[in-house]
C-alpha positions as CSV (number, residue, x, y, z in Angstrom):
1,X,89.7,53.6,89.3
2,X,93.3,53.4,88.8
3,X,94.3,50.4,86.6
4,X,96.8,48.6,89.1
5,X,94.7,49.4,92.3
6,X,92.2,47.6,91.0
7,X,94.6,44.9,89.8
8,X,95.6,44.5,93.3
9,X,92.5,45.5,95.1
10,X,94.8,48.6,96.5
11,X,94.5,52.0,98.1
12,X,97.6,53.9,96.6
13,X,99.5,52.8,93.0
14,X,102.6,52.3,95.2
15,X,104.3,49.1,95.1
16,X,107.3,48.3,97.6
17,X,110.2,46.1,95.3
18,X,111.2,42.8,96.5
19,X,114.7,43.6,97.3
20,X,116.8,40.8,98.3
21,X,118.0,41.1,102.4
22,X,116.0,43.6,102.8
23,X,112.4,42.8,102.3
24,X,111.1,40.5,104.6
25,X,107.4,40.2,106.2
26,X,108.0,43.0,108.4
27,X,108.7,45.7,105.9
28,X,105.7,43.5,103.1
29,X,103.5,44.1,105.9
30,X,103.8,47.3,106.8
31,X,103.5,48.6,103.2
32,X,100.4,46.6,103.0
33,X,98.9,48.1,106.0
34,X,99.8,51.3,105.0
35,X,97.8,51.5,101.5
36,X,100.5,49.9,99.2
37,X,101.7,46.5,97.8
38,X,103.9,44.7,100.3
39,X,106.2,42.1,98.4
40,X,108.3,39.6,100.3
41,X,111.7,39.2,98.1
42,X,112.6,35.2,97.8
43,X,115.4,35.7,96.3
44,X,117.2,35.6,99.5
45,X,115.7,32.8,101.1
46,X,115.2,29.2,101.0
47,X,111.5,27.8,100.9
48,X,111.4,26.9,104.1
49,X,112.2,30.9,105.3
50,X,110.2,32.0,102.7
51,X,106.9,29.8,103.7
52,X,107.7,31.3,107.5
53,X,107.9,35.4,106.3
54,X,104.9,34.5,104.4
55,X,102.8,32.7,107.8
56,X,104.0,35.9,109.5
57,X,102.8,38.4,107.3
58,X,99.5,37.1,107.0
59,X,99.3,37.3,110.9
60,X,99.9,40.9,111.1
61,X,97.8,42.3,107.9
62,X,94.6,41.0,106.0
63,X,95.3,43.7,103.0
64,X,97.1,42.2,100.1
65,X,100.3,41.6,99.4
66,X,103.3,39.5,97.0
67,X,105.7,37.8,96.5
68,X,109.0,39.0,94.0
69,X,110.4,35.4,92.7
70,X,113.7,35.4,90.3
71,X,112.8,33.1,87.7
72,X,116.7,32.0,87.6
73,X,116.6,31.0,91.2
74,X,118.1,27.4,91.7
75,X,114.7,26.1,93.9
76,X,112.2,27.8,91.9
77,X,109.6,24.7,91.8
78,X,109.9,24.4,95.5
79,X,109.9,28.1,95.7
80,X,106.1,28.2,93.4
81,X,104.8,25.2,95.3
82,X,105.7,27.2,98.4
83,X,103.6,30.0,97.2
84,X,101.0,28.1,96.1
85,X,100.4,26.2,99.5
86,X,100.2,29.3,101.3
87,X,97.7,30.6,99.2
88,X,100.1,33.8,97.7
89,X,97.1,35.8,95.4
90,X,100.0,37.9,93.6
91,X,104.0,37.3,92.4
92,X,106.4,39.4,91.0
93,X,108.5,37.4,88.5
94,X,112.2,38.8,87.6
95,X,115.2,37.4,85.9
96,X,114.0,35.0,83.5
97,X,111.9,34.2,80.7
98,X,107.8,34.7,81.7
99,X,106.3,32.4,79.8
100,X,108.2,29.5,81.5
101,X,105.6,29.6,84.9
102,X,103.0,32.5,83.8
103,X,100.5,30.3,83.1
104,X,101.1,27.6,85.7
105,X,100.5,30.6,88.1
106,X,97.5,32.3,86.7
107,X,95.6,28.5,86.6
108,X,96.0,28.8,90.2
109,X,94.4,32.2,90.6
110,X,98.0,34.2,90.8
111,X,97.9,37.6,89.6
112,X,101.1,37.7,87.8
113,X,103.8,40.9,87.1
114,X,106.8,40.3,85.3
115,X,109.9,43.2,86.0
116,X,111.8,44.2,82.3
117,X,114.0,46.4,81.1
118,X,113.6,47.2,77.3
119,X,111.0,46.8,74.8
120,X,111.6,43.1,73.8
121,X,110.9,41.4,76.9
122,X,108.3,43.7,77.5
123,X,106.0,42.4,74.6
124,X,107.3,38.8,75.1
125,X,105.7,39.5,79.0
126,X,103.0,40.9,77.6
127,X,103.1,37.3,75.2
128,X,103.1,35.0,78.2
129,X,99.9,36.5,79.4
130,X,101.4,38.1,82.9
131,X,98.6,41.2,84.0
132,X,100.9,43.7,84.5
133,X,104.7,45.1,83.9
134,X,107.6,46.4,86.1
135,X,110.0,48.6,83.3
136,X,113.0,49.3,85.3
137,X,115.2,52.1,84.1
138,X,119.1,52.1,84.7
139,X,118.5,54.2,87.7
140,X,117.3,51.0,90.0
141,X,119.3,49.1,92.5
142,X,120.4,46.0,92.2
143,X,120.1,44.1,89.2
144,X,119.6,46.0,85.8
145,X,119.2,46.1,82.3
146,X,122.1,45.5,80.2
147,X,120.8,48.3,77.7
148,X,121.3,50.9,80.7
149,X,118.2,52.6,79.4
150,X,116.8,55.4,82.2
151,X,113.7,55.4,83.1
152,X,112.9,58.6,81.7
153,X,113.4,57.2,78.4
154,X,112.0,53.2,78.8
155,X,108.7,54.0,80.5
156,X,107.1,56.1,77.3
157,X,108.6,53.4,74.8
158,X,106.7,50.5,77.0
159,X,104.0,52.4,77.6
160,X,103.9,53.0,73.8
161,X,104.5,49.1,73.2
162,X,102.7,47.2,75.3
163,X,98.9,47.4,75.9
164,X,98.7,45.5,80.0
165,X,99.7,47.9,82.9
166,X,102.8,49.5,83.3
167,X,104.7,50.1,87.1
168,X,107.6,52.3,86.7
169,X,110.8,51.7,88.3
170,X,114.3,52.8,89.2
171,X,114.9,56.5,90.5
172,X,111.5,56.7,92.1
173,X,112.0,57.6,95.8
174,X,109.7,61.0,96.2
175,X,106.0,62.3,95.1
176,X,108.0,64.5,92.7
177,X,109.3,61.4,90.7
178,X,105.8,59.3,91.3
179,X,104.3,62.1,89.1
180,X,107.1,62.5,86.7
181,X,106.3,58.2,86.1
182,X,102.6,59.2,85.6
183,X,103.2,61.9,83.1
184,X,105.4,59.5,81.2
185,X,102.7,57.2,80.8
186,X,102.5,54.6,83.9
187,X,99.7,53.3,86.2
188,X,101.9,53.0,89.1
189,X,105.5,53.3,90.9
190,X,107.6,50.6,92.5
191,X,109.7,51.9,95.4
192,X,112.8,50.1,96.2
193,X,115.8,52.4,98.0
194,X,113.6,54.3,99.4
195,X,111.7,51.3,101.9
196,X,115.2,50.0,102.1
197,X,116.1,52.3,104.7
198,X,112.3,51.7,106.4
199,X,112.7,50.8,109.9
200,X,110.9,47.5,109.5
201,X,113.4,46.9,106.6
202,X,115.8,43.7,107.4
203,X,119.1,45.4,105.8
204,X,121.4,45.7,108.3
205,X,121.5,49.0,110.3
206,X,125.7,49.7,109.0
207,X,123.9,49.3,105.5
208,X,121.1,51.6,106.2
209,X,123.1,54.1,107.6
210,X,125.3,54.0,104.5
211,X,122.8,54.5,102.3
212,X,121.4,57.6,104.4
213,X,125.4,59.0,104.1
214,X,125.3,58.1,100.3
215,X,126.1,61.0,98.0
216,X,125.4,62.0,94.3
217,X,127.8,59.8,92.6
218,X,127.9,57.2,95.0
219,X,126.8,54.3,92.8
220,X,128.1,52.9,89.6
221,X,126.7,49.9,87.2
222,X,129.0,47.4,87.5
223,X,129.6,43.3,86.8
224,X,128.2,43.9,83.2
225,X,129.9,40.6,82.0
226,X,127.2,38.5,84.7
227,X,124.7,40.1,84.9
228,X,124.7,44.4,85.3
229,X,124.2,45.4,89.1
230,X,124.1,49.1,90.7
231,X,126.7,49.1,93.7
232,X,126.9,51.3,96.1
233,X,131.0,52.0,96.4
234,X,132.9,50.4,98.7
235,X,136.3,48.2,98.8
236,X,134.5,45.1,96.6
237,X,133.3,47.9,94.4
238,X,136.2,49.9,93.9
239,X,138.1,46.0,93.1
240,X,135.2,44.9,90.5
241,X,135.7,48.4,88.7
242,X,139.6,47.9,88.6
243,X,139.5,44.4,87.3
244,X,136.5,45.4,84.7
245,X,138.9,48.4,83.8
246,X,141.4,45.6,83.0
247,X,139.4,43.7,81.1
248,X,138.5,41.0,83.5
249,X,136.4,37.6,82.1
250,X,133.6,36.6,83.6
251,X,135.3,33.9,85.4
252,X,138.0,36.4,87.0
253,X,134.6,38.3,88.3
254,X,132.8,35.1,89.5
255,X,136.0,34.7,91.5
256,X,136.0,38.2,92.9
257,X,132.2,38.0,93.7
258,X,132.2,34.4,95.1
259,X,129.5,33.6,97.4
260,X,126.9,35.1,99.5
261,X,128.8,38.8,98.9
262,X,125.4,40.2,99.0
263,X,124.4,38.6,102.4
264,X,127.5,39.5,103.8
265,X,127.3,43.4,102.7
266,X,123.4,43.9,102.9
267,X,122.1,41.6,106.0
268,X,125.2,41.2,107.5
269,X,126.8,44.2,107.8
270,X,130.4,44.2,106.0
271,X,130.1,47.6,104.8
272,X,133.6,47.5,103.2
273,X,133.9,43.5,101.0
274,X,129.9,42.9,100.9
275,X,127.8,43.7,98.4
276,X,125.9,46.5,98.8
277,X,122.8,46.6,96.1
278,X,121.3,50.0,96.0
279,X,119.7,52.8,93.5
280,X,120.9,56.1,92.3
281,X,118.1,57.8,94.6
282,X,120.1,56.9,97.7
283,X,121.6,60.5,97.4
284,X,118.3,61.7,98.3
285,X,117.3,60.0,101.4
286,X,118.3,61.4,104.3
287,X,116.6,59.0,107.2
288,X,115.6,56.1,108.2
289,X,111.7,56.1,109.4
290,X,108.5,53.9,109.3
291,X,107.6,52.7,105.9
292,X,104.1,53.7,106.5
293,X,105.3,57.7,106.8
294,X,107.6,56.9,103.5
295,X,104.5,55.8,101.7
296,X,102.3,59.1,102.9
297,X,105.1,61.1,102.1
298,X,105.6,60.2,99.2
299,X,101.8,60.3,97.9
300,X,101.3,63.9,99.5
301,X,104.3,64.6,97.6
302,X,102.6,63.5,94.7
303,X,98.9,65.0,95.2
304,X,101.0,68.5,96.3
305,X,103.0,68.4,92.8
306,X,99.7,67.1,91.0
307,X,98.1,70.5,92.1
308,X,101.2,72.7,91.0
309,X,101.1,71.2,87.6
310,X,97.0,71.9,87.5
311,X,98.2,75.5,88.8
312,X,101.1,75.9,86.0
313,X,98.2,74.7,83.3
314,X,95.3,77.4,84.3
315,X,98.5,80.0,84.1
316,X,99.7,78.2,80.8
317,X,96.6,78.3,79.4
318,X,96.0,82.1,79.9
């Protein structure tokens, strides 16, 4: 059985990211349902919101499903105890150091996954005892390694590195990439652009539809002097770029990004001075539909290009 559906008592090696504004219990629960790994993403909310998404989505599915945490996140005990009241089984840790609540979590029965982005904090994840890796190439939306490593290159080196299982991230939106992660070594994908535009996704509709009119190109690392985030371009964009270009400090960006940008951009709708966190794939998606058809789609995409390869070997081998 494959190592992470067994890890997460699974159908499909398909995990939906914890993307901030944008995954809420609706969009959790309908990748549960579906065969997947539903994750709520707390880094948008306060633990009172997150304790409700969590109530709600154990209303609508009995299948498994997570919770992505930011390990940096201001409330992060009330955050944990909010998990652990409500009985959570799984959390995706990110931004921080793992072995700070890794252990804390697996004494209460939490099957932890830390997300990385290079070797180092790979093995010090693997150190802290967590069951199971996100390595997220420079591809991924939102928030990204300063090494800007793809993932074509970073999930062989962890794969190499570490001996736990290994989810690949950042550019993986079709069955064609899903196999392309397997070949290079992982157990399973994470999906994050592409159940953004899900209709059960919470971004707003403005920024759905942007990221369905997105085109190669479109996105660009930026804020590298913070911490490194993919943006899709837009007026708040274009200004970080031209202050960066101008050598900018980190205070002149904290002022230009000031407060809730992302909110604004992502759940609210400002399309042109909000934030707008999204991954290089966005050039490929071309609709918005239920996240249940985006998960079958992509895992017939991956079973057809599974039996082209098998084809291509037979002829190979002749």
């Amino acid at each position: 059985m494959n190592p992470i559906c067994k890890l997460f008592n699974i159908k499909y090696p398909i995990i939906q990211a914890g993307m901030v504004w944008c995954s809420g219990w609706r969009l959790a629960s309908a990748v549960s349902n579906a065969g997947g790994l539903g994750i709520i993403g707390a880094g948008s909310m306060y633990p009172d919101v997150l304790r409700t998404h969590i109530q709600k989505c154990k209303l609508v599915t009995h299948l498994p499903f997570g919770v992505n945490i930011p390990l940096l996140y201001p409330n992060i005990q009330e955050i944990i105890d909010v998990v652990i009241e409500e009985k959570v089984k799984i959390v995706f840790s990110s931004a921080g150091n793992p072995a700070t609540w890794t252990s804390f979590l697996k004494e209460k029965g939490i099957t932890v996954v830390h997300v990385i982005a290079n070797t180092k904090f790979a093995l010090k994840a693997q150190e802290a005892g967590v069951d199971a890796i996100v390595a997220e190439g420079f591809e991924a939306g939102g928030h990204n390694g300063r090494e800007e490593t793809t993932t074509m290159c970073l999930i062989p080196m962890i794969r190499d590195a570490v001996k736990i299982p290994v989810i690949a991230a950042g550019g993986i939106g079709s069955g064609k990439a899903m196999l392309a992660a397997f070949a290079l070594g992982a157990d399973a994908v994470q999906v994050g652009s592409a159940f953004a535009v899900a209709e059960e996704s919470s971004a707003h509709p403005a920024f759905k539809d942007k990221i369905i009119a997105a085109a190669e190109g479109d996105t660009k690392l930026a804020m590298k002097k913070l911490v490194p985030v993919r943006l899709l371009k837009n007026e708040f964009a274009d200004a970080i770029s031209i202050a960066e270009a101008e050598g900018a400090d980190r205070g002149r960006l904290m002022e230009l990004l000031g407060r809730a940008r992302a909110k604004a951009g992502m759940f609210e709708g400002d399309m042109g001075n909000g934030e707008l966190e999204i991954g290089q794939v966005s050039a490929m998606l071309n609709e918005i539909k239920p996240a249940k058809e985006i998960l079958e789609e992509i895992w017939s995409g991956f079973r057809s290009e599974l039996q082209r390869f098998n084809t291509l070997q037979s002829e190979l081998d002749l």
